[in-house]
C-alpha positions as CSV (number, residue, x, y, z in Angstrom):
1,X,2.8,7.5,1.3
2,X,2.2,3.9,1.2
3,X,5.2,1.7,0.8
4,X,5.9,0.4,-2.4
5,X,4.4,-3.9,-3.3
6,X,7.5,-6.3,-2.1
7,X,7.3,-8.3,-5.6
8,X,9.5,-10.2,-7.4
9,X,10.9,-8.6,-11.1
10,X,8.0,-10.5,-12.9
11,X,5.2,-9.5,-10.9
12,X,6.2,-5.7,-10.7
13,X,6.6,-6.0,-14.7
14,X,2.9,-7.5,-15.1
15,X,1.4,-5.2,-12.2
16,X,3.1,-2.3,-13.6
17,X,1.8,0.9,-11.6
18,X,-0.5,-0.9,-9.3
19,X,2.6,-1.7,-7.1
20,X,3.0,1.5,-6.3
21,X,-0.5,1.7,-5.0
22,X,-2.2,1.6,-1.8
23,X,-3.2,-1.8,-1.0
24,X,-6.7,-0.9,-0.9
25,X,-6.5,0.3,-4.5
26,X,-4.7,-2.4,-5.6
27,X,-6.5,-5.5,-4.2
28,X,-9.8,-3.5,-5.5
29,X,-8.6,-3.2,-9.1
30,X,-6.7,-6.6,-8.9
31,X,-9.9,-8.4,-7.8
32,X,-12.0,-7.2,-11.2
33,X,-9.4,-9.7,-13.1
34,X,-11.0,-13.2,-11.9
35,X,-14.1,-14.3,-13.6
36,X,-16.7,-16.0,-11.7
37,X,-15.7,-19.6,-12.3
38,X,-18.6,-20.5,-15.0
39,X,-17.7,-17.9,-17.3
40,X,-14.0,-19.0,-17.0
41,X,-15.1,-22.6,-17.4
42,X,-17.0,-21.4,-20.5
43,X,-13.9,-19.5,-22.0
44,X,-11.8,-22.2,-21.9
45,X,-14.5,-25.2,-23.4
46,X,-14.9,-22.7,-26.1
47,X,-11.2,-21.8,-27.0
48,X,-10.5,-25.6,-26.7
49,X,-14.0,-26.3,-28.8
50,X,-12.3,-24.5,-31.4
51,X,-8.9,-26.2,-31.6
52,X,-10.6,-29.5,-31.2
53,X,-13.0,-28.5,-34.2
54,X,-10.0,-27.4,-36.3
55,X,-8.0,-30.7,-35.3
56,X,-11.0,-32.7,-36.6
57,X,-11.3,-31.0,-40.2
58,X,-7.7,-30.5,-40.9
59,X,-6.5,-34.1,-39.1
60,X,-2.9,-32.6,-40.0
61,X,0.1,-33.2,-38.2
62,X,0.4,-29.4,-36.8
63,X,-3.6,-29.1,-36.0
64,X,-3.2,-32.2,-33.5
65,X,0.1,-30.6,-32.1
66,X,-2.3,-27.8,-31.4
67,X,-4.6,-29.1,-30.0
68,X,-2.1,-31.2,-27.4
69,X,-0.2,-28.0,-26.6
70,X,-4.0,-26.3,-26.0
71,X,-4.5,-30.0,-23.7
72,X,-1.4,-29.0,-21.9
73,X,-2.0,-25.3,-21.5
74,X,-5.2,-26.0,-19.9
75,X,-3.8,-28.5,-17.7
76,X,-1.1,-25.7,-17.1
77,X,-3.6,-23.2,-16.1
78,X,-5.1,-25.5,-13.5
79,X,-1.9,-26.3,-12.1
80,X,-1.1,-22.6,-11.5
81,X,-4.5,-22.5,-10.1
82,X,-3.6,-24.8,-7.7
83,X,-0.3,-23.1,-6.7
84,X,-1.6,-19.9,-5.9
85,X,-4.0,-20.5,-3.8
86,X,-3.5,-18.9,-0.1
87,X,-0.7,-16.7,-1.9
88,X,-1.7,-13.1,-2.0
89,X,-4.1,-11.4,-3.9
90,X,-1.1,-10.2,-6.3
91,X,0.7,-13.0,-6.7
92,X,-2.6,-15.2,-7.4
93,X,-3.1,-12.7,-11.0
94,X,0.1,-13.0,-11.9
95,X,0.0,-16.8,-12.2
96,X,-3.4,-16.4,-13.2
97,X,-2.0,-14.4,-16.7
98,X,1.3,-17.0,-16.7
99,X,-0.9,-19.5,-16.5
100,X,-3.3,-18.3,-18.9
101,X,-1.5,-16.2,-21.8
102,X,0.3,-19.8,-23.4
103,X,-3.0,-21.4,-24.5
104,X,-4.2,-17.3,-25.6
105,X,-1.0,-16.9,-27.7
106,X,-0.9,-20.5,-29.2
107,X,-4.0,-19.0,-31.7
108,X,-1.0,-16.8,-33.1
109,X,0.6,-19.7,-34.6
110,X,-2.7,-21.8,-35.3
111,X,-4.6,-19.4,-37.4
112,X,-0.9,-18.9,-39.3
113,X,-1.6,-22.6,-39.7
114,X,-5.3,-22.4,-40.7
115,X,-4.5,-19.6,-42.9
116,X,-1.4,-21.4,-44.7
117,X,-3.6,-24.6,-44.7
118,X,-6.1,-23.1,-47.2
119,X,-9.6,-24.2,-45.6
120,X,-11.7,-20.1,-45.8
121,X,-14.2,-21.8,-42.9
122,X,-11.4,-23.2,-40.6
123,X,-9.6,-20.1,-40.5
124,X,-13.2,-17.9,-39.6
125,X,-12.9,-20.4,-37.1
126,X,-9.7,-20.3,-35.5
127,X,-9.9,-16.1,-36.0
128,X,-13.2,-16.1,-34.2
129,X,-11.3,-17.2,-31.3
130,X,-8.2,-14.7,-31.3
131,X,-11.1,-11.8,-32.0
132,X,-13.3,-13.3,-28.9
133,X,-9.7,-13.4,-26.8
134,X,-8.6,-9.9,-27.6
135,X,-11.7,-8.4,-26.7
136,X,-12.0,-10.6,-23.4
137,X,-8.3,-9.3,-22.1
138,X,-9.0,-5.6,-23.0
139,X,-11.6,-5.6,-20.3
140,X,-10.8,-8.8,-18.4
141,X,-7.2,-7.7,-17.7
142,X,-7.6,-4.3,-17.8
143,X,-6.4,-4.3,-13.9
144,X,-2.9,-5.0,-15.7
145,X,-2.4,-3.1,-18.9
146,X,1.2,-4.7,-19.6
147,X,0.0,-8.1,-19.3
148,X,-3.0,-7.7,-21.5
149,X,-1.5,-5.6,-24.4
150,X,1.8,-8.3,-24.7
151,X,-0.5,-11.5,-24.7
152,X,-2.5,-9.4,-27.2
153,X,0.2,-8.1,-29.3
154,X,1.3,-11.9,-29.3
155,X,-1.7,-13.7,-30.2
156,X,-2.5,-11.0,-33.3
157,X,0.5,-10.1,-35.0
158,X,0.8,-13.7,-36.3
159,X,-2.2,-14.0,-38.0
160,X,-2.3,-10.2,-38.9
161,X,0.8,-10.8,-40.7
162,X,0.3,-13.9,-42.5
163,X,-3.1,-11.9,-43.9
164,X,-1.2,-9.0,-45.2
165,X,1.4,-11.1,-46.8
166,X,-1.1,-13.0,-48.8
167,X,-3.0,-9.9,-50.4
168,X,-6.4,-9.6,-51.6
169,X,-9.2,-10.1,-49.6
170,X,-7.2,-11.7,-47.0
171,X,-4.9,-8.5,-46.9
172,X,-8.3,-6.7,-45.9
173,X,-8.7,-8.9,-43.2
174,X,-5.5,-8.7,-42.2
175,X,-5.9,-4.6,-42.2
176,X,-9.4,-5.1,-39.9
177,X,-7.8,-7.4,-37.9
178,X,-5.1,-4.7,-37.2
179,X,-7.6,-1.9,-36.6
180,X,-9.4,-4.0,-33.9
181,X,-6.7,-5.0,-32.4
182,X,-5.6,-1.4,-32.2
183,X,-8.6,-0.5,-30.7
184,X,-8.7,-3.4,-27.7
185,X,-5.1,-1.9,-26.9
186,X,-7.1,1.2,-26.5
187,X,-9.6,-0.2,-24.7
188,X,-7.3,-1.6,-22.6
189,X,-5.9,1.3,-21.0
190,X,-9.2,3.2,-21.1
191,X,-11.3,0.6,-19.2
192,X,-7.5,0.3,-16.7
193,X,-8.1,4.3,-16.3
194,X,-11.9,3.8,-15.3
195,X,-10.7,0.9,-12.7
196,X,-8.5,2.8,-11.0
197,X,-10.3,5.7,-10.8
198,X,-13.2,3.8,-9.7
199,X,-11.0,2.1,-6.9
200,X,-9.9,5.9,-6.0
201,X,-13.0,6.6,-5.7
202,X,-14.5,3.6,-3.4
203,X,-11.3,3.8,-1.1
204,X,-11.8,7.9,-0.6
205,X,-15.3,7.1,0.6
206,X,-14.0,4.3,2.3
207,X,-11.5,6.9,3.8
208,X,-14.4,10.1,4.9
209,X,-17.2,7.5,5.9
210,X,-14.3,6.7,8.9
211,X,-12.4,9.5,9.2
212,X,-13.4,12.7,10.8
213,X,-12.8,15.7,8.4
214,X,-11.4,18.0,10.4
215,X,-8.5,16.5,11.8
216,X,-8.1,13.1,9.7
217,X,-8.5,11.0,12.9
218,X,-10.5,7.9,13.7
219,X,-14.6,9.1,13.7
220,X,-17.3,8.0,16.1
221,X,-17.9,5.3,13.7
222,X,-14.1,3.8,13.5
223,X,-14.0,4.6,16.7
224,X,-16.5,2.0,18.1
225,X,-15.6,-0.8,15.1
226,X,-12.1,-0.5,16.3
227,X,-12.5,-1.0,20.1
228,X,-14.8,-3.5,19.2
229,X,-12.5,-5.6,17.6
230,X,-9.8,-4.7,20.2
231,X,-12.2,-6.1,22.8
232,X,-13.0,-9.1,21.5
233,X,-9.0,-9.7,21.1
234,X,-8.3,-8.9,24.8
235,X,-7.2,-12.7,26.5
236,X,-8.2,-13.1,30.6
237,X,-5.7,-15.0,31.3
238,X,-3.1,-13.1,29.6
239,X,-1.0,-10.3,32.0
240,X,-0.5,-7.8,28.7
241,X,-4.0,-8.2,27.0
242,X,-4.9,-4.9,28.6
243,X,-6.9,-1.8,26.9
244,X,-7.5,1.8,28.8
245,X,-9.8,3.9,27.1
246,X,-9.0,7.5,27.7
247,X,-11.6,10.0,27.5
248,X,-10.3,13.9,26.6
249,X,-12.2,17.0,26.7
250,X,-10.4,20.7,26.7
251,X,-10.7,22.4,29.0
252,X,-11.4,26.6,28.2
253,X,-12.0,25.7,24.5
254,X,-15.1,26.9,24.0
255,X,-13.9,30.9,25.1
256,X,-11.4,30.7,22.8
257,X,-13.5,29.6,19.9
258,X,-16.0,32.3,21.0
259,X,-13.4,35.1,21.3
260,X,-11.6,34.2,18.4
261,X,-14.0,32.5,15.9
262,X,-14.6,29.0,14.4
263,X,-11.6,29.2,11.7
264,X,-9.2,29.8,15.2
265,X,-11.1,26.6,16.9
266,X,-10.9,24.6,14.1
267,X,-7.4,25.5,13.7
268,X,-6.7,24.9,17.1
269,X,-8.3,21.4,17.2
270,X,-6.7,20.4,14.3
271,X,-3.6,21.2,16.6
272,X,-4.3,19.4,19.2
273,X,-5.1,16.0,17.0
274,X,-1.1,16.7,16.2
275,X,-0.3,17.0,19.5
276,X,-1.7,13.8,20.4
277,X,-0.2,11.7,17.7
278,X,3.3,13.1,18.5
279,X,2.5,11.7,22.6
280,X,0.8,8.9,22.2
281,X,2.4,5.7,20.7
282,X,1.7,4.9,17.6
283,X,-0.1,1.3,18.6
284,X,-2.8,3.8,19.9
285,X,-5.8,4.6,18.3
286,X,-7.1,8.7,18.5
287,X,-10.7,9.6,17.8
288,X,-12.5,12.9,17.5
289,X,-16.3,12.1,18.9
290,X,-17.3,15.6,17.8
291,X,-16.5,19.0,19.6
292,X,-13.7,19.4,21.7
293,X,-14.1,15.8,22.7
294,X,-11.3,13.0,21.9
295,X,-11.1,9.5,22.9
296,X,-7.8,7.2,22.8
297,X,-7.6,3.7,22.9
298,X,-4.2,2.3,24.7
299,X,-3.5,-1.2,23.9
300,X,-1.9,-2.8,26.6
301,X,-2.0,-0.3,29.1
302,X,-2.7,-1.0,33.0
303,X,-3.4,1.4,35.5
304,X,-0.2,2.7,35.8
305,X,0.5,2.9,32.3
306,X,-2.4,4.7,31.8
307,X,-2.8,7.7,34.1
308,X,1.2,8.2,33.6
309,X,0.2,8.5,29.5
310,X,-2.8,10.8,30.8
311,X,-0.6,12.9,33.2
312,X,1.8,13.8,30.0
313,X,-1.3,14.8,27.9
314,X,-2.3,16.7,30.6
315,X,1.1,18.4,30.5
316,X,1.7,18.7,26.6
317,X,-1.7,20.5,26.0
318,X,-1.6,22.6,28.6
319,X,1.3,24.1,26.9
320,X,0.5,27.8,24.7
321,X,-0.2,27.5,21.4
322,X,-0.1,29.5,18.3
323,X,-2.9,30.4,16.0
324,X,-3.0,31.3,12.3
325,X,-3.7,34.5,13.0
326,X,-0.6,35.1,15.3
327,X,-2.6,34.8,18.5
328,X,-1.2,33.0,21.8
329,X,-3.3,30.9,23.4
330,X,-3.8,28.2,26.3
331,X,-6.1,25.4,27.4
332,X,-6.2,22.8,29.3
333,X,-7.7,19.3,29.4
334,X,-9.6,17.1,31.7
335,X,-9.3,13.0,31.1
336,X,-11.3,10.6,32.5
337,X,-9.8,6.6,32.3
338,X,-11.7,3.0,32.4
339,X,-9.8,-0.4,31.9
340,X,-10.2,-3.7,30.0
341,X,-10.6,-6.5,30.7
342,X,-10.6,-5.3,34.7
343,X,-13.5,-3.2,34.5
344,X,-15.9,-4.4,31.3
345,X,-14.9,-5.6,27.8
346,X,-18.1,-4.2,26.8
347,X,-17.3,-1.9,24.6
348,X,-20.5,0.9,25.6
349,X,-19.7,-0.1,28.8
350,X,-15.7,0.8,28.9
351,X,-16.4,4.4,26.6
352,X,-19.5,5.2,29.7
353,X,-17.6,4.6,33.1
354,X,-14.3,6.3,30.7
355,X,-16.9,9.0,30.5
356,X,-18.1,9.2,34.0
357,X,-14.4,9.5,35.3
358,X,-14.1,12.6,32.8
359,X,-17.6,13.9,33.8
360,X,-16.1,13.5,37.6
361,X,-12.6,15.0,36.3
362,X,-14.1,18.0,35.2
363,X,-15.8,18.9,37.8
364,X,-13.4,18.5,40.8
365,X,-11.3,21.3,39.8
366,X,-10.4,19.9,35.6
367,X,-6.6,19.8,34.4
368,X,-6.5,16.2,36.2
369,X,-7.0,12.7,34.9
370,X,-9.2,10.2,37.3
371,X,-9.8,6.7,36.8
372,X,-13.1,5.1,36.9
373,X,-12.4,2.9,40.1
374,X,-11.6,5.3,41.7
375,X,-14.5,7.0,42.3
């Protein structure tokens, strides 16, 4: 189970559940909360438009104190901008909503104002801007549910109030105002429950496309992406940037799996995948290639290093084994060894002589490990 987000008390109350997620979930939901920056840049010359409109009309004392708190607010929002960058991915949408949420709660207060102030066309105004920033939040922040639904909460109930209070018409309004507000909460969680399942989704693929299904180790495909990248990290010049590429193929598998059937093969690969992760250390990376055929990767492994690790997986699988269905059985296993940076740091290259010293292995007697050079 992944470990829980290390967070501070504010960002685990606006992330909510997503720190408890995988990272991989969490960065994927997380990322759907920033904009691309012209929309954002649009949001904002709109909201302030419509302070600056209202400020005009009404040229009241609490319209220009509205629109110099929306003035700083923006600023704000920069400034947190700013801040977060090279910060993580969480920490970025968390200033992202503190930075944001004062300048979406201030319409609270300023259609209370417009309302109070008596003008019918500056408070369709100032309400057209608290409907278009509860509907932007129920999907824009949907990633964070908590975050969303309190700016929301905060920037309606003002108004919604001051509406019901006043009766008539308005207290209409006031009542639609409250249903759709109702229903972005909704929407909220609904469109949060789509992201994360979507994000479930993408990491699950993510998961089988390099994963082999049998045994949950690294594939063919993982396999060559991660020596790849372990190749390109491996320093000349440096005495521990070493790689040995081990090469494993069981010996006397394939009579068991005929004497006993595929569910006992299967059963007993699957064993021997757990049988490698509890040898090998876990800086190593283990790969089914298909079959009975299983490559390891050993970071910083010499020669020594290398055919002593091979020697003891020589010794653990060779050990009996138990079936599902009860039967007692034994193989054996045959490795075949090929270094980096001594010997390639090609990565075709290093998997092919690994191969050859297995191909060699195998057929000068099997149980043994060989190493390439050596031939």
């Amino acid at each position: 189970m992944e470990s829980p987000l290390a967070c501070s008390a504010t960002e685990k109350l606006l992330l909510g559940p997503l720190v408890r997620m995988s990272p991989s979930v969490r960065h994927r939901t997380l990322a759907t909360v920033t904009p691309p920056p012209l929309a954002l840049a649009l949001t904002y010359l709109t909201l302030f438009s419509i302070v600056l409109t209202v400020a005009l009309n009404a040229r009241a004392p609490w319209a220009w104190t509205w629109l110099a708190l929306s003035a700083v607010f923006v600023l704000w929002r920069g400034v947190y901008a700013v801040l977060s960058r090279g910060q993580s991915l969480e920490r970025q949408m968390v200033r992202i909503v503190l930075g944001s949420a004062p300048l979406f709660v201030m319409f609270g207060p300023g259609n209370v104002a417009c309302i109070a102030y008596g003008d019918t066309a500056l408070t369709l105004v100032s309400l057209t801007g608290t409907l278009g920033i509860i509907a932007g939040l129920s999907s824009r922040w949907a990633a964070m549910p908590r975050a969303a639904i309190t700016t929301i909460t905060l920037t309606a109930i003002p108004p919604i109030a001051m509406l019901l209070m006043r009766g008539g018409l308005e207290m209409m309004a006031g009542v639609m105002l409250t249903l759709t507000t109702l229903s972005s909460v909704a929407f909220t969680l609904q469109n949060h429950g789509y992201l994360l399942s979507a994000a479930h989704a993408e990491e699950e693929l993510s998961r089988l496309a390099h994963t082999d299904p049998l045994t949950g180790l690294a594939n063919r495909i993982e396999l060559h992406r991660l020596l790849e990248r372990a190749c390109a990290q491996l320093q000349p010049n440096e005495a521990d940037s070493q790689l040995a590429v081990l090469c494993i193929d069981l010996d006397g598998f394939k009579s068991i799996n005929d004497a006993y059937g595929h569910a006992a093969g299967d059963a007993l690969l699957r064993r021997v995948a757990q049988l490698l992760q509890e040898c090998l250390p876990a800086k190593s990376t283990i790969a089914r290639m298909g079959g009975d055929e299983f490559v390891v990767l050993l970071p910083g492994a010499d020669e020594v290093s290398a055919r002593r690790t091979a020697d003891q997986l020589i010794s653990g699988l060779s050990q009996e084994q138990a079936l599902p269905g009860r039967q007692i059985v034994q193989i054996g296993c045959s490795i075949g060894i090929s270094l980096a940076p001594m010997q390639s740091v090609n990565p075709e290259m290093l998997l092919a002589r690994a191969d050859q010293a297995l191909y060699t292995s195998k057929h000068r007697g099997k149980g043994q490990a060989r190493i390439w050079h050596a031939l």
